[in-house]
C-alpha positions as CSV (number, residue, x, y, z in Angstrom):
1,X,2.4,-41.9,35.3
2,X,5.0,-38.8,35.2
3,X,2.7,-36.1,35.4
4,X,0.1,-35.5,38.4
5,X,-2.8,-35.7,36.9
6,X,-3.6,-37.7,34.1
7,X,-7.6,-37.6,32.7
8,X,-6.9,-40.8,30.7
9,X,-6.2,-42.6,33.6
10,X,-8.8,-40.9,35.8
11,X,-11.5,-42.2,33.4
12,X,-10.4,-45.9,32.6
13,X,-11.4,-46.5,36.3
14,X,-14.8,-45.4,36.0
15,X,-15.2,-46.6,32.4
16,X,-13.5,-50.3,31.8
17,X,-15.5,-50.6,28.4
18,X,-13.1,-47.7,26.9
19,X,-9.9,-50.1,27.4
20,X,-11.8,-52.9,25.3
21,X,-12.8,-50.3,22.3
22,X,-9.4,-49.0,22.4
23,X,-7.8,-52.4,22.4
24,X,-9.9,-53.1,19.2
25,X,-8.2,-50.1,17.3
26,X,-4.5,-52.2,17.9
27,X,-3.9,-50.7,21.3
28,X,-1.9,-52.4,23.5
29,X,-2.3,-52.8,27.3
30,X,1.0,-50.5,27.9
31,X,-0.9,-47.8,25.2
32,X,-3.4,-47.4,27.7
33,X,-1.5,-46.9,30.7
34,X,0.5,-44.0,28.4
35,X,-1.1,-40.4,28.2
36,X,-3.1,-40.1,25.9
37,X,-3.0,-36.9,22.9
38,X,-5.9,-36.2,20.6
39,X,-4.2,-35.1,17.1
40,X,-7.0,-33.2,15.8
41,X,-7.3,-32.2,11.7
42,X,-8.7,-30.6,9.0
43,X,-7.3,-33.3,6.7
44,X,-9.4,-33.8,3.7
45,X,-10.3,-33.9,-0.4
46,X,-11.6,-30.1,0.4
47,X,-8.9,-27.9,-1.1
48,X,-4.9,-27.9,-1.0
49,X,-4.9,-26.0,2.5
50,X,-5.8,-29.0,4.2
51,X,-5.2,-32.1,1.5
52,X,-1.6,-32.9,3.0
53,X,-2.5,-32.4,6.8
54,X,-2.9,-36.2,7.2
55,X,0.8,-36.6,6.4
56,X,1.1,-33.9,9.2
57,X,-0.6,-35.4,11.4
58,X,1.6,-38.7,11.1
59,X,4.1,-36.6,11.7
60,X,3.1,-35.5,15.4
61,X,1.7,-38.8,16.1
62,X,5.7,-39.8,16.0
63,X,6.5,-37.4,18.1
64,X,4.6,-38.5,20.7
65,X,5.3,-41.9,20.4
66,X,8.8,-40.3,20.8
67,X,7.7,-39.1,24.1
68,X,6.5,-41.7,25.7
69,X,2.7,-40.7,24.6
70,X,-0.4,-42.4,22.8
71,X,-1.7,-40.7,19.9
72,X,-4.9,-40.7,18.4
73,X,-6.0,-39.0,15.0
74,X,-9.3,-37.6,14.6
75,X,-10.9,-35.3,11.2
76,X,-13.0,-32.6,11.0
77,X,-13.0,-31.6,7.1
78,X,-13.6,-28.0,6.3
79,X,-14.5,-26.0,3.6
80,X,-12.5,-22.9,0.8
81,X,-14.0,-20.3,0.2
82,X,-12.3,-20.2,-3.0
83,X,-14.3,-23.0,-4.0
84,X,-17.3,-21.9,-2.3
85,X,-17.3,-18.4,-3.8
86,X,-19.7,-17.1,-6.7
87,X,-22.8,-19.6,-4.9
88,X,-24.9,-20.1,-2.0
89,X,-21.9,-22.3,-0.3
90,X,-20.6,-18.9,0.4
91,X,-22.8,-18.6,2.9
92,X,-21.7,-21.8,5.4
93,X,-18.4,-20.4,5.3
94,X,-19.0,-18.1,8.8
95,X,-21.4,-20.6,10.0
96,X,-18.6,-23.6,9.6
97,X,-15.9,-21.8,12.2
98,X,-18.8,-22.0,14.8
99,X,-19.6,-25.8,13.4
100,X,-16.2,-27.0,13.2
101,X,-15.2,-25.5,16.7
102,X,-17.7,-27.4,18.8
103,X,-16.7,-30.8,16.9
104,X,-13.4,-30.1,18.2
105,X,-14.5,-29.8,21.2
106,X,-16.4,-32.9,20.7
107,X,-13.9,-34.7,20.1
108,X,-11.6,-33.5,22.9
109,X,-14.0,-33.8,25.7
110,X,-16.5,-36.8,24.9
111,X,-12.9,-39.2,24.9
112,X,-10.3,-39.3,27.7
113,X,-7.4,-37.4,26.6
114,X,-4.5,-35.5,28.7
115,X,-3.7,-32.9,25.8
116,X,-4.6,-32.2,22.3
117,X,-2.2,-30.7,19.0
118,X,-4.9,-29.4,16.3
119,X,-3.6,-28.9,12.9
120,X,-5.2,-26.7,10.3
121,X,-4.2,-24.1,7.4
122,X,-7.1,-22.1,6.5
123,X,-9.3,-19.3,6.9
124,X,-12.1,-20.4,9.0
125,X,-10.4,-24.1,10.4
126,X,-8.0,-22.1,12.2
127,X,-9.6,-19.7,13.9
128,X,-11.9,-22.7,14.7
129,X,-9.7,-24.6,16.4
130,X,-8.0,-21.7,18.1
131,X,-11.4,-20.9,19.9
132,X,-11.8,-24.5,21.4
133,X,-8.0,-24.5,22.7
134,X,-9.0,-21.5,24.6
135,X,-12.4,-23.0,25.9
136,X,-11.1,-26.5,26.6
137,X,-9.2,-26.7,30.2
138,X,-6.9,-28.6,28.6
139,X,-3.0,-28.6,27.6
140,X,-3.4,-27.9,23.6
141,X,-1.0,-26.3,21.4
142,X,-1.8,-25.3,17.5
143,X,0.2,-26.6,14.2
144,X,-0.3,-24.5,11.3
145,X,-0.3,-25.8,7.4
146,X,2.4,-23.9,6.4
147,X,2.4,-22.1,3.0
148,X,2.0,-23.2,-1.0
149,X,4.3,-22.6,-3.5
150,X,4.2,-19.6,-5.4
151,X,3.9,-20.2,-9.5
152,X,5.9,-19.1,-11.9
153,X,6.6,-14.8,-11.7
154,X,5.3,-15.6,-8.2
155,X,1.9,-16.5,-9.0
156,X,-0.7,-17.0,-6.7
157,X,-4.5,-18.6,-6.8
158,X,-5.7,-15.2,-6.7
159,X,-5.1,-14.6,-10.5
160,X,-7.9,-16.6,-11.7
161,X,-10.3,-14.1,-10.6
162,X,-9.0,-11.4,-13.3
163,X,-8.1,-14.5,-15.5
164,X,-11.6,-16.2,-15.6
165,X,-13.4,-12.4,-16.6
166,X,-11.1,-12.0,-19.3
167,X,-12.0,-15.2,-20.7
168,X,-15.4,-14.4,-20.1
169,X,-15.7,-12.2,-22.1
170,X,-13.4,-13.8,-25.0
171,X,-10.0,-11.9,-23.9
172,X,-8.5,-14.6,-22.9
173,X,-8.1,-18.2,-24.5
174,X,-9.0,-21.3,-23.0
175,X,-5.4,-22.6,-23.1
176,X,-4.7,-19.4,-21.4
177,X,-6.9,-20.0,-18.8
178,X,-5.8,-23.9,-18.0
179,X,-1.8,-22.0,-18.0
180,X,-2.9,-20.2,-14.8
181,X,-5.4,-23.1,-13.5
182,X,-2.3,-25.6,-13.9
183,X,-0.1,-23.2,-12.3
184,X,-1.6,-20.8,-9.5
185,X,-1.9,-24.0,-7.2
186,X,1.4,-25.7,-7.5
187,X,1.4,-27.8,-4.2
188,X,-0.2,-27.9,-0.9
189,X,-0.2,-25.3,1.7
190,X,-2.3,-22.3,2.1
191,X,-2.7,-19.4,-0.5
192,X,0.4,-17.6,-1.2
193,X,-0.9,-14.1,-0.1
194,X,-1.6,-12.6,3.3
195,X,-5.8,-13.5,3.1
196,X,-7.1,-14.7,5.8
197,X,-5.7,-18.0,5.8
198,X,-2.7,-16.8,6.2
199,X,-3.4,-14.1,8.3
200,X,-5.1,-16.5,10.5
201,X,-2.1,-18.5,11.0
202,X,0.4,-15.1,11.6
203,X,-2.3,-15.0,14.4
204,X,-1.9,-18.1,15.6
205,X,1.6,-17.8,15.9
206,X,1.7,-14.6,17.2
207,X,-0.9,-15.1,20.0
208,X,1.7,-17.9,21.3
209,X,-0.2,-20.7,20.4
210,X,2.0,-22.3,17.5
211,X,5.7,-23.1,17.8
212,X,7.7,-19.8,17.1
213,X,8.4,-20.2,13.2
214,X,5.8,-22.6,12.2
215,X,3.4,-20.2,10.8
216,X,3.4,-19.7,7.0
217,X,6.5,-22.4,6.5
218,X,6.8,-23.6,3.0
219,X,4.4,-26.8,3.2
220,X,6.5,-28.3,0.4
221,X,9.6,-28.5,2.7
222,X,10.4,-30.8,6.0
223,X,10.7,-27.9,7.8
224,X,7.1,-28.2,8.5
225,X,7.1,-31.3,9.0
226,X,9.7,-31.0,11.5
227,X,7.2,-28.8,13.1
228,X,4.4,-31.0,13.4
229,X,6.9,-33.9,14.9
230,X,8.0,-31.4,17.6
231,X,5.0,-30.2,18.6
232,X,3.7,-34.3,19.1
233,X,6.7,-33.6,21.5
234,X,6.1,-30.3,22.8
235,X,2.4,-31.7,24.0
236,X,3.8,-34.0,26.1
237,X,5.9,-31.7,28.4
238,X,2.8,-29.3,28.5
239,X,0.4,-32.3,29.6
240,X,3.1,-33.2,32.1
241,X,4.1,-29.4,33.1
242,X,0.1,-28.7,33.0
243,X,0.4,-25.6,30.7
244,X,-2.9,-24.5,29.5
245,X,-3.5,-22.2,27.2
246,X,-6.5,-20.8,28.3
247,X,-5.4,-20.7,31.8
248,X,-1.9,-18.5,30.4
249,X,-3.3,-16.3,27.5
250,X,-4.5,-12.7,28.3
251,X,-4.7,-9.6,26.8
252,X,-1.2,-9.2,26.2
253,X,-1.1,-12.1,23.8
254,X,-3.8,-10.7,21.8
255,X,-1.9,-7.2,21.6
256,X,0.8,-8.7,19.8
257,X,-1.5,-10.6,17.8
258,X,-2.7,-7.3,17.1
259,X,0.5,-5.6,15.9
260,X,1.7,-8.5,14.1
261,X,-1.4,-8.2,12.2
262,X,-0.9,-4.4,11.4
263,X,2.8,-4.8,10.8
264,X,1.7,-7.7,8.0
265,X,-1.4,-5.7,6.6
266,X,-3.5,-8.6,7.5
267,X,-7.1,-9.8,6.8
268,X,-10.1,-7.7,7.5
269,X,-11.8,-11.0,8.5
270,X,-9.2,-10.7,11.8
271,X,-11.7,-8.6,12.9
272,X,-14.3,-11.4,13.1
273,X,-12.0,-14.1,13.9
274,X,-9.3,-12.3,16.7
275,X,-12.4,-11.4,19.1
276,X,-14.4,-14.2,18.7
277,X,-11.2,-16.3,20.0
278,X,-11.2,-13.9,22.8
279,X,-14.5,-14.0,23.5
280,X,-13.7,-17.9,24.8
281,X,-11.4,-16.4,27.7
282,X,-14.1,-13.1,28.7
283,X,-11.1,-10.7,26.7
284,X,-12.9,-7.9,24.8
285,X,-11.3,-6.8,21.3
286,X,-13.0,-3.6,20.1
287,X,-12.6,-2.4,16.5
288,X,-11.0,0.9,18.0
289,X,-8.1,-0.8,19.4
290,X,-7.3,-2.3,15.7
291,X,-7.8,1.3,14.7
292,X,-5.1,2.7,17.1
293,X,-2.7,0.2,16.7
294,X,-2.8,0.6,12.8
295,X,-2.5,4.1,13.8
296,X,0.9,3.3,15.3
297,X,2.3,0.1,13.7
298,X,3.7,0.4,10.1
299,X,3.5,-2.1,7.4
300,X,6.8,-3.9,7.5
301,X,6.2,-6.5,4.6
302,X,4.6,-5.8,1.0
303,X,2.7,-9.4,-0.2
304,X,0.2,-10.0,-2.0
305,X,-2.7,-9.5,-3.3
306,X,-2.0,-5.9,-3.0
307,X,1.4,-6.2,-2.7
308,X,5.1,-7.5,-4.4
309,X,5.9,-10.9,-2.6
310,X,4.2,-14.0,-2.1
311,X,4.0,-15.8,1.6
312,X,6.5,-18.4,1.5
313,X,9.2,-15.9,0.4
314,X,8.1,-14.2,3.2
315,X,8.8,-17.4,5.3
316,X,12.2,-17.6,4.0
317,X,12.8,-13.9,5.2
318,X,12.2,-15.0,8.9
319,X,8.1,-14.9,9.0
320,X,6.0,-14.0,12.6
321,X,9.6,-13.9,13.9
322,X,11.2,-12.0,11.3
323,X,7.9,-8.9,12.6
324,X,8.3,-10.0,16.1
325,X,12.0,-9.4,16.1
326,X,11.7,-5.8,14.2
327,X,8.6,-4.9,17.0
328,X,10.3,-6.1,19.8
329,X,10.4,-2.6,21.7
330,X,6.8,-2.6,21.7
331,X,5.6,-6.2,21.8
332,X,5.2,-8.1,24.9
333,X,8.0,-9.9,25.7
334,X,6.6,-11.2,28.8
335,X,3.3,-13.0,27.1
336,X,3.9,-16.8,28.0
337,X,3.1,-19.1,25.0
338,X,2.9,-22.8,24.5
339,X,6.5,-23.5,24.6
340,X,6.3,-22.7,28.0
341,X,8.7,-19.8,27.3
342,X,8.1,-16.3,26.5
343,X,8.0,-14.4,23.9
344,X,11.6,-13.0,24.5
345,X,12.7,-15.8,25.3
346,X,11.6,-17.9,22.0
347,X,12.9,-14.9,19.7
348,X,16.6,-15.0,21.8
349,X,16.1,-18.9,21.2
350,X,15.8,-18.6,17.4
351,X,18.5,-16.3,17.4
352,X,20.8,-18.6,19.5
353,X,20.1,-21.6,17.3
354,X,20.6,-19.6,14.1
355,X,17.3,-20.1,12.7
356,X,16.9,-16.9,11.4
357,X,19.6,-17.4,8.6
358,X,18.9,-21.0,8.0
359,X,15.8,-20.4,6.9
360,X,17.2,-16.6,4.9
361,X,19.3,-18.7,3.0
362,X,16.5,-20.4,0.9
363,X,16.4,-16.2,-0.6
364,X,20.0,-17.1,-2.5
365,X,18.2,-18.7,-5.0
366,X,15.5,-16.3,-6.1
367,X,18.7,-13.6,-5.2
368,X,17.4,-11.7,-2.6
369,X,17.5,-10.8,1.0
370,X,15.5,-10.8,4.0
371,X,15.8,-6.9,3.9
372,X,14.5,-6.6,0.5
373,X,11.3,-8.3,1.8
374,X,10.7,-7.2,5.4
375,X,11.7,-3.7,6.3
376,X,12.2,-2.0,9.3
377,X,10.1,0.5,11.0
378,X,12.2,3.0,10.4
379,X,12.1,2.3,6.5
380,X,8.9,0.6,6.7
381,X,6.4,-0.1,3.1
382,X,3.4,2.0,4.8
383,X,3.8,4.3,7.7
384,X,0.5,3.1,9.2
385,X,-1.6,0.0,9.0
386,X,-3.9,-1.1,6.3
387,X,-6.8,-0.8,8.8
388,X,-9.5,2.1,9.3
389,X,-12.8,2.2,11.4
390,X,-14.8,4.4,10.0
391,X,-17.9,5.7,11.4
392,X,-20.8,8.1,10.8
393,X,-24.7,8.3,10.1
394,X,-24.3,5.1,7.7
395,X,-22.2,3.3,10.1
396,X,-23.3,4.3,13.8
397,X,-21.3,1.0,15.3
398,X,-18.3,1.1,12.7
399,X,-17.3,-0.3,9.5
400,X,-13.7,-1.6,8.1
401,X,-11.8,-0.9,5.5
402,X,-8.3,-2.4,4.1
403,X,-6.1,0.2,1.9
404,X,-4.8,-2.5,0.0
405,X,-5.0,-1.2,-3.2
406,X,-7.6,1.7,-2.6
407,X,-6.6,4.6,-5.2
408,X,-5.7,7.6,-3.2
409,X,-8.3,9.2,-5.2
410,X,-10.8,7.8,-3.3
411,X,-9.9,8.1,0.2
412,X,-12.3,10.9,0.4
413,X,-15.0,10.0,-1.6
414,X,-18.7,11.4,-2.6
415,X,-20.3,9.0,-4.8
416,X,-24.5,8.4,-5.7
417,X,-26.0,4.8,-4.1
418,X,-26.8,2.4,-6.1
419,X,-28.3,-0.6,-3.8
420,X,-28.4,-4.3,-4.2
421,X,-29.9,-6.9,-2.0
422,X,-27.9,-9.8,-3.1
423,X,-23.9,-10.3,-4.4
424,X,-25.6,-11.8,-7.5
425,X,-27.4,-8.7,-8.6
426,X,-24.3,-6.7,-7.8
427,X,-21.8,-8.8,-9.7
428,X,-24.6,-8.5,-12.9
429,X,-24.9,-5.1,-12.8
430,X,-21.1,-4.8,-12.8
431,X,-20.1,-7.3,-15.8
432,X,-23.5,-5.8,-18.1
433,X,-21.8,-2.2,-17.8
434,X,-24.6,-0.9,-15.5
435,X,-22.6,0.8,-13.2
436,X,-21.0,4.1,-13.8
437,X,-18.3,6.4,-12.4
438,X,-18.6,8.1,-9.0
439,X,-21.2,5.3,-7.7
440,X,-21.1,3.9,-3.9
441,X,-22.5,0.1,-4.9
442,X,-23.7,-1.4,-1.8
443,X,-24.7,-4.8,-1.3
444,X,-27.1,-5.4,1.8
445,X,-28.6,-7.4,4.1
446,X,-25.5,-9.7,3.7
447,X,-24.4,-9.7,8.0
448,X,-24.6,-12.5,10.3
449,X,-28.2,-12.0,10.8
450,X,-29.3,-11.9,7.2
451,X,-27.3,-14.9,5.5
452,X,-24.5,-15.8,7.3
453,X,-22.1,-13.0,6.5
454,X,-20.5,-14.4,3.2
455,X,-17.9,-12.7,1.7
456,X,-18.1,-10.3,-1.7
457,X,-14.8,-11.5,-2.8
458,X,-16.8,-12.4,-6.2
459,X,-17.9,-8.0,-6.6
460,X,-14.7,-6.7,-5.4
461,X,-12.3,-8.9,-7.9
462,X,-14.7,-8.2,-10.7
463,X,-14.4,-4.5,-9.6
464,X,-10.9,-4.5,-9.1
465,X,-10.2,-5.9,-12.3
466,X,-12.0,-2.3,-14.4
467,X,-9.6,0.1,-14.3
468,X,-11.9,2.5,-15.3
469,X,-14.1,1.9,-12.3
470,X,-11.8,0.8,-9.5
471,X,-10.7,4.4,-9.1
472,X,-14.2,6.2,-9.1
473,X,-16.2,3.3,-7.7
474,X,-16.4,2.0,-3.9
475,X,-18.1,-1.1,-2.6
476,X,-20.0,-1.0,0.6
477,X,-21.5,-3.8,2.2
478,X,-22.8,-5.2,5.6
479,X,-21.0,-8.4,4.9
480,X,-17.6,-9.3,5.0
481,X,-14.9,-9.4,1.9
482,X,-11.7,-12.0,1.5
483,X,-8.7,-11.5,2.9
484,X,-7.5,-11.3,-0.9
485,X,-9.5,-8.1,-1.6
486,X,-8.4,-5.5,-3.5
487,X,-9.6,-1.9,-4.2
488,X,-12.1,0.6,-2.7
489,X,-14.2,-1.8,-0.4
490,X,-16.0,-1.4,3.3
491,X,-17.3,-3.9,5.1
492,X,-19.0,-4.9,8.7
493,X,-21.1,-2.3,8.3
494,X,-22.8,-2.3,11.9
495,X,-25.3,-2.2,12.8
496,X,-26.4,-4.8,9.8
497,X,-29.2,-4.1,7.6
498,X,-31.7,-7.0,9.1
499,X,-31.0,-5.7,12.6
500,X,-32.6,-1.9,11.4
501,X,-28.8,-0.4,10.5
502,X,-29.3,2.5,8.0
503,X,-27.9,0.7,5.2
504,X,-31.1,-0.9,5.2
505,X,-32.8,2.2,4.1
506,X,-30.5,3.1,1.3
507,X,-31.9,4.4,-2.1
508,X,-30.8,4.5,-5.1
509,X,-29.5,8.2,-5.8
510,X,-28.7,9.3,-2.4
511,X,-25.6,10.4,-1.7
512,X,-22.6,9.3,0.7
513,X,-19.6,10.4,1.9
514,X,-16.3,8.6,2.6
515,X,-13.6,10.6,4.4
516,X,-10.6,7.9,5.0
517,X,-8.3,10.4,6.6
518,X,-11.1,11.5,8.7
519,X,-12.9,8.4,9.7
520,X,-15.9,8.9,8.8
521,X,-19.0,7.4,6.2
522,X,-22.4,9.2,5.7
523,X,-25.4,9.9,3.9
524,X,-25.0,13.9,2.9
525,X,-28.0,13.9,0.2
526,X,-31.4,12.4,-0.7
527,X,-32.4,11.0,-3.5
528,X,-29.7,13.1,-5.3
529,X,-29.7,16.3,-3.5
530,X,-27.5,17.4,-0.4
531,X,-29.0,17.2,2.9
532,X,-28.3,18.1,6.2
533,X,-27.8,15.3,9.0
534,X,-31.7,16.0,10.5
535,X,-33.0,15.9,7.3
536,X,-31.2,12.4,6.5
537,X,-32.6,11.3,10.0
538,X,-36.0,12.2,9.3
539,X,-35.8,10.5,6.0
540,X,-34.5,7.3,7.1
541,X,-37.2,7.3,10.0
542,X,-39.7,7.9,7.2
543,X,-38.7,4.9,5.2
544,X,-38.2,2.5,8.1
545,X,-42.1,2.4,8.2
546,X,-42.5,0.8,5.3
547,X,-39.3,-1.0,4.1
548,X,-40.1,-4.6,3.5
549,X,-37.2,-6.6,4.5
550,X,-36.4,-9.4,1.7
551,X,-37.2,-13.1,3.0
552,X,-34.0,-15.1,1.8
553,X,-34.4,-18.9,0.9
554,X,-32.1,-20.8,3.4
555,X,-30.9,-24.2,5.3
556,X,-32.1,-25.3,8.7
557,X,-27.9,-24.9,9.7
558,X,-27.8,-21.4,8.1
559,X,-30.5,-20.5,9.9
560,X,-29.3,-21.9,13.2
561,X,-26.5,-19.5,12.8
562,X,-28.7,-16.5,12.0
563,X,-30.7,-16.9,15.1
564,X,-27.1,-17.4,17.3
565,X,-25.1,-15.4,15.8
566,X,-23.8,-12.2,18.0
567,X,-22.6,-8.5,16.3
568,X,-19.8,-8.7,13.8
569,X,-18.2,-6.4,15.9
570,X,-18.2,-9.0,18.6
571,X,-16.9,-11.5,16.3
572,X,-19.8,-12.9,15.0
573,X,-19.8,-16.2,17.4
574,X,-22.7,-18.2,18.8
575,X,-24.3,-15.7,21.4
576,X,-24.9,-18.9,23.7
């Protein structure tokens, strides 16, 4: 044994059994004197995010073998929300992160290994896997998916929500409809815009947790799989060197995170996912400090939904780097990460190497430069961040909203309630013409406590795709929306209806007020009439003794979640 202490080896002499099992896997008696590195996936039928991770996941098992290691690959299939949008699968989607991260762990802990590489793409699987590497005490290091090719006029999934309402309603033909089915999806990867998936894996890079680079690269290349080989190496020298991640991340770390995230106009559902994975080392992330930061760190890179380029251009044009690079005056340098380098020291290594225009010269052939796609802060595409807190007599605790898309119209906002207690109805009452100008739709009693937190993606696409509403209408909702929403929409609403937040004693024809600029969301009228601040407080006392809560049908594991589940704006983890 190079390294000083090995758990493998610790445990084969208390437990001789584990030789024999490992022996019948094709084990050899010098595999089991080697250390021994858990390759931990999402692989699986569930949805191009994670369908080529198995081939991944070779890849790192050869570098470790390259190293002198023993690999051993274990699953842990997750779900898309894509898929599980527009039904009740939408609400396991919050619930699987939690689910998902204690089988890691599972699988980690309950075997002997020195060190672990997980692998994953997508919007809940990585965040997953990034809270157990910060509970485990236990050399680990992260391997994103990489990034899908974009379609044709750089398509992305994302265009099926406008495509499938057209058709619908008999605007669009059924060959049509296959074109962009056939073509949204054209290989693995993640999606090809900045939702959460991607996001997620900006974060994972950016925290120090995934090679420099790796985050976002184009999954149909060997570029990522040259990642996934060298990180089967890098685990080795962090097992040996005993670098663990949750013994070197701090607050630093999540501060870039942070920035990067503003700089990329990332995912609300960071919001959720960012503290909940600080949460595993005692860090506190408050909504406010996503505030200020979006206060001070401009949008450096226009992609989609909302914006102009798709995600593996945006990999081409340098990536985490390429932001890191532009930030560097106000990142921190000095945050270690699982290269067992710094920050500074990675970007200086990129540079030395040449990285930076191996990979900008993939842009000759769609002829563009890195500059046409990320800009500098001194010519940035948004002087501020996409994301607001906003907070008032609606939302005491906070709510979020991304400006991705929002009509400048709206940013101050007076609009009459119309209130739903279910997506479903919400998304009816939109597609039957039900819902006029100037109304604040909310959907309720949608948070962690209620049903899981599931995502509206279903209201705000169908939304976003009536022009004649999108600019007059906002959404409001104490759930969570995709990190491919578009338009006017506010989420996290906190506290949640189910805990006694005021959104639970919404009527129809009261009136609220949305001040972007100024922060704020309240309830300035009754039942169609202006009223003062006491008199909305007396009302809302009023009705609280008699609302009748709805009683929604659910799953022994939804339920499970529900009754763990902490605060959105503490992530939304298991409070155990």
């Amino acid at each position: 044994m190079s390294c000083k202490r090995s758990r493998s080896q610790y445990l084969r002499k208390v437990n001789y059994q584990g030789d024999g099992l490992r022996e019948g896997m094709q084990w050899d008696d010098e595999d089991l004197g080697k250390l021994q590195i858990l390759i931990d996936t999402v692989h699986g039928d569930s949805h191009p995010g994670s369908s080529h991770l198995g081939g991944l996941a070779n890849e790192a098992k050869i570098g470790v073998y390259e190293s002198q290691g023993k690999p051993a690959i274990y699953a842990v299939t997750d779900i898309c929300d894509g898929i599980a949008m527009a039904h009740d699968g939408m609400n396991y989607s919050l619930a699987s992160r939690e689910i998902m991260s204690y089988m890691f762990e599972i699988h980690a802990l309950a075997s002997p290994f020195d060190g672990s590489v997980f692998m994953a793409s997508c919007d809940k699987s990585v965040p997953a896997q990034l809270m157990t590497m910060l509970r485990l005490d236990m050399p680990t290091l992260h391997v994103c998916g990489g990034s899908m090719l974009s379609g044709p006029n750089y398509m992305s999934s994302e265009i099926l929500y406008g495509a499938g309402d057209k058709y619908a309603k008999g605007n669009l033909s059924e060959q049509e409809l296959m074109y962009y089915s056939r073509n949204c999806c054209p290989s693995a990867g993640a999606c090809q815009f900045i939702g959460t998936a991607s996001t997620m894996q900006c974060m994972s890079e950016a925290l120090g947790l995934a090679l420099p680079g790796n985050a976002l690269s184009a999954a149909y290349t060997t570029h990522l799989t040259r990642f996934a080989r060298r990180a089967g190496r890098q685990i080795i020298d962090n097992v040996k060197n005993g670098l663990v991640p949750r013994k070197f991340i701090n607050k630093k770390n999540f501060m870039n995170a942070l920035m990067v995230h503003s700089a990329l106009g990332g995912s609300t559902n960071a919001l959720l996912h960012l503290p909940a994975i600080a949460y595993e080392v005692g860090i506190l992330i408050d909504q406010q400090e996503f505030d200020a930061i979006n206060r001070e760190v401009p949008v450096l890179v226009s992609l989609k939904t909302g914006g102009q380029w798709p995600t593996d251009l945006f990999w081409f044009a340098g990536g985490v780097p390429a932001i890191m690079r532009e930030l560097k005056d106000v990142l921190y340098l000095d945050a270690m990460t699982v290269t067992g380098k710094t920050v500074g020291e990675n970007l200086e290594q990129l540079e030395a190497t040449s990285w930076f225009n191996e990979v900008n010269s993939y842009l000759t052939n769609y002829k563009i430069t890195a500059e046409d796609i990320v800009k500098t802060r001194k010519n940035p595409v948004k002087p501020q961040g996409n994301i607001k807190i906003l907070k008032g007599n609606l939302a005491p605790e906070g709510a979020v909203i991304k400006l991705s898309g929002v009509d400048e119209a709206i940013h101050n906002f007076t609009g009459t309630a119309r209130v739903f207690d279910s997506e479903e109805e919400a998304v009816a009452a939109l597609l039957d013409g039900k819902i006029g100008p100037k109304t604040a739709m909310f959907i309720r009693f949608e948070g962690p406590k209620a049903s899981g937190m599931p995502e509206m993606l279903r209201t705000t696409e169908a939304l976003w795709n009536m022009p004649e509403l999108s600019s007059s209408v906002a959404l409001f909702t104490d759930g969570r929306f995709s990190g491919a929403t578009r338009g006017p929409a506010v989420g996290h609403i906190a506290p949640e209806g189910v805990e006694g937040g005021p959104i639970a004693y919404l009527e129809d024809e009261d009136i609220i007020k949305m001040d972007i600029a100024a922060r704020t969301l309240n309830i300035v009228g009754l039942k169609g009439k202006p009223a003062t601040p006491e008199e909305v407080e007396a009302a809302l006392a009023e009705r609280k003794k008699t609302k009748v809560f709805p009683e929604k049908e659910t799953t022994p594991l939804v339920r499970l979640y529900r009754n763990l589940a902490r605060k959105c704006t503490e992530g939304a983890g298991f409070d155990i």
